[in-house]
C-alpha positions as CSV (number, residue, x, y, z in Angstrom):
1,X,0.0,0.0,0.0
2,X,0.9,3.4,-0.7
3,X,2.1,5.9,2.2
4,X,0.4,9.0,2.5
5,X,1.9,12.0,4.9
6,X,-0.8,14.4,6.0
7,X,-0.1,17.9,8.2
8,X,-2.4,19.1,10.9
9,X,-1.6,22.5,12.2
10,X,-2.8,23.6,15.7
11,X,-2.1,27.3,17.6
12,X,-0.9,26.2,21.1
13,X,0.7,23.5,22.7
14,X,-2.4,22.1,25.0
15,X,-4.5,21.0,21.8
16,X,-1.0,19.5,20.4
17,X,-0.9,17.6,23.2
18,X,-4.6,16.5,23.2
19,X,-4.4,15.8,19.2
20,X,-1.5,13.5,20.0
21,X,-3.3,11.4,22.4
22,X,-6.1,11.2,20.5
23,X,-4.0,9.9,17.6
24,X,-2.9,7.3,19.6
25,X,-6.1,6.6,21.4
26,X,-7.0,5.9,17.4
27,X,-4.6,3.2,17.0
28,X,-1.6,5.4,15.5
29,X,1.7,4.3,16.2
30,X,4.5,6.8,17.5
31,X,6.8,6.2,14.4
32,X,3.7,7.6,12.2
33,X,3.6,10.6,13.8
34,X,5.8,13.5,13.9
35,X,6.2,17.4,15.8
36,X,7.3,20.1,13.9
37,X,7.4,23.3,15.5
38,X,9.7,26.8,15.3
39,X,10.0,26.9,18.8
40,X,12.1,24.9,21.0
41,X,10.1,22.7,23.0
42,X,11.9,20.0,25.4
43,X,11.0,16.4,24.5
44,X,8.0,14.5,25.3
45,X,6.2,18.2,25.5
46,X,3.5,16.9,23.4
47,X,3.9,13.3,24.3
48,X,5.4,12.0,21.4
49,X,8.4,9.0,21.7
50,X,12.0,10.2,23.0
51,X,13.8,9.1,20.2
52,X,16.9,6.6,20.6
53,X,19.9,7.7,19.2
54,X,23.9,6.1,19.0
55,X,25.7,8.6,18.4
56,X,28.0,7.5,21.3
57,X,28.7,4.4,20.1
58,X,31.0,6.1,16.6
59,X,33.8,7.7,18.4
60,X,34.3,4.6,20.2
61,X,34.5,2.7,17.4
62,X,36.6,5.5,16.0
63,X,38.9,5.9,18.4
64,X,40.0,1.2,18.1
65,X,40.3,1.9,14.0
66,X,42.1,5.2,14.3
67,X,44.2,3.1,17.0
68,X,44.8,0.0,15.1
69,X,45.5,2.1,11.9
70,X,48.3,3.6,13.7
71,X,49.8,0.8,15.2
72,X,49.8,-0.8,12.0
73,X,51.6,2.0,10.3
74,X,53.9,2.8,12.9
75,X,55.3,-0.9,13.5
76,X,54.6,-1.9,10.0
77,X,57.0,0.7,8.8
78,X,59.4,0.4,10.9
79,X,59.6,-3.8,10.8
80,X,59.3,-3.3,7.0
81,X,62.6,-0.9,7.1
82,X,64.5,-1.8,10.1
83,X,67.5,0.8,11.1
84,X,69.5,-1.1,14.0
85,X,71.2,2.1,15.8
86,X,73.3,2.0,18.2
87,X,71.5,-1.1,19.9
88,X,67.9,-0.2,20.6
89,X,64.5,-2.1,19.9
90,X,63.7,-1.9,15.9
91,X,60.2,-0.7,17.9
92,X,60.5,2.6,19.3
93,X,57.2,2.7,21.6
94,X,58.0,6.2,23.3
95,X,57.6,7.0,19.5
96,X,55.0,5.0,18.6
97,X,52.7,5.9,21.3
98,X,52.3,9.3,20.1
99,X,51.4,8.4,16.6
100,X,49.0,6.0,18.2
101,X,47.4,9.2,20.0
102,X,47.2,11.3,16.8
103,X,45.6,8.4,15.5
104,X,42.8,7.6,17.5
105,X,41.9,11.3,18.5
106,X,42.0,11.3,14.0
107,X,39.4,8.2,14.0
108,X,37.0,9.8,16.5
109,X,36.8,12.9,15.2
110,X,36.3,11.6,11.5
111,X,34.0,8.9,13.1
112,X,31.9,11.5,15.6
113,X,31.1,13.9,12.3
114,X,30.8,10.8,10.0
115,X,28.0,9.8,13.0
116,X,26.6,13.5,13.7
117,X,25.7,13.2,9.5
118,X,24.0,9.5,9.8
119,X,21.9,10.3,12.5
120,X,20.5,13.3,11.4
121,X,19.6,11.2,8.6
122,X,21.3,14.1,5.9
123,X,21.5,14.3,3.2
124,X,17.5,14.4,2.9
125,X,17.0,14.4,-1.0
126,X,12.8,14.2,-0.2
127,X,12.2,17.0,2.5
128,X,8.3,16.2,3.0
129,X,5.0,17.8,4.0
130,X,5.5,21.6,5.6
131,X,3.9,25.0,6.4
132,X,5.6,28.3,6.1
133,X,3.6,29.3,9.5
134,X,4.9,26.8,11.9
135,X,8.1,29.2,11.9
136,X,5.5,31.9,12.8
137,X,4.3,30.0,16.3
138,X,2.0,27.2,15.4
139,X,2.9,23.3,15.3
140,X,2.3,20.7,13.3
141,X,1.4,16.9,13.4
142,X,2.7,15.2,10.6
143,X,0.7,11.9,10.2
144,X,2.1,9.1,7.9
145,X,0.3,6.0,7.1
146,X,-1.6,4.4,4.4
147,X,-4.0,5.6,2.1
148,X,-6.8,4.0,4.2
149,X,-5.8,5.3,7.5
150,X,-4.7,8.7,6.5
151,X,-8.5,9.4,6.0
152,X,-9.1,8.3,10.3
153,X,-6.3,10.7,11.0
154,X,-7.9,13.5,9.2
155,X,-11.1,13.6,11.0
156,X,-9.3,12.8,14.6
157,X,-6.9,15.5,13.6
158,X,-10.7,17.9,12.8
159,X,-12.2,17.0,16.3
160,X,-8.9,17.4,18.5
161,X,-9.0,21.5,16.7
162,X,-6.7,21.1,14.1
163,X,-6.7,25.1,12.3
164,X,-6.2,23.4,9.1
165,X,-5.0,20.0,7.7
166,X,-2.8,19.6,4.4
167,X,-2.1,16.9,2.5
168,X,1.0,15.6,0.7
169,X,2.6,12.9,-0.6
């Protein structure tokens, strides 16, 4: 079945909040429906889902490449060109261990920003349904759901006060 995205808009943040439980009371879902607002409301205002993120989990996994990346290069090049002077190890750790540094601080950072991109889910080539005047102060529930359902969501999103509902693709 086809998905189908449609946009209610309501003035203040009470009737938000009654829309969205009304929505659910109706059998929606919370990944079907979505805030959009210009102002910066803290999570869960209107009771939708606190979304899960891992960002944490890409500079960790950074930080063991960059690390094995430099402990690869630093002993591989010096076992694959070994200068014997004066005695010492053909493995220099004091010298290694601030390559290995550089390179896992490198791996983070590349992985944090590689993350940062992923979970904002960007590049966005399809932006979706939107209203000029949720900048100006009022919010929006975006509803997606099938063709059949979408229809439900209109008249729930009518009789919670919905100022006016849109449709999109």
């Amino acid at each position: 079945m086809a998905r189908r995205s449609i946009l209610g808009l309501f003035s203040d943040p009470d009737t938000t909040a009654n829309a969205m439980d009304a929505l659910r009371g109706a059998g929606y879902k919370d990944w079907e429906l979505d805030i959009l607002s210009g102002a910066p409301y803290p999570e869960g205002t209107f009771g939708e889902h606190m979304p899960s993120h891992h960002l944490f989990k890409f500079p960790l996994i950074g930080a063991a490449c960059g690390l094995a990346v430099a402990i690869l290069l630093t002993a591989g090049t010096q076992l694959a060109y070994p200068v014997v002077t004066g005695g010492k190890p053909i493995l220099a750790i004091p010298a290694m261990a601030i390559i290995c540094y550089e390179g896992t601080m490198l791996g983070a950072i590349l992985f944090t920003v590689f993350g940062i991109i992923f979970e904002s889910r960007l590049p966005r080539p399809r932006v979706g349904i939107y209203d000029k005047r949720i900048t100006e102060g009022y919010i929006g529930i975006v509803v997606t759901s099938d063709e059949t359902r979408v229809v439900q969501a209109e008249k729930t999103l009518k009789m919670a006060g919905a100022i006016e509902i849109k449709s999109g693709a």
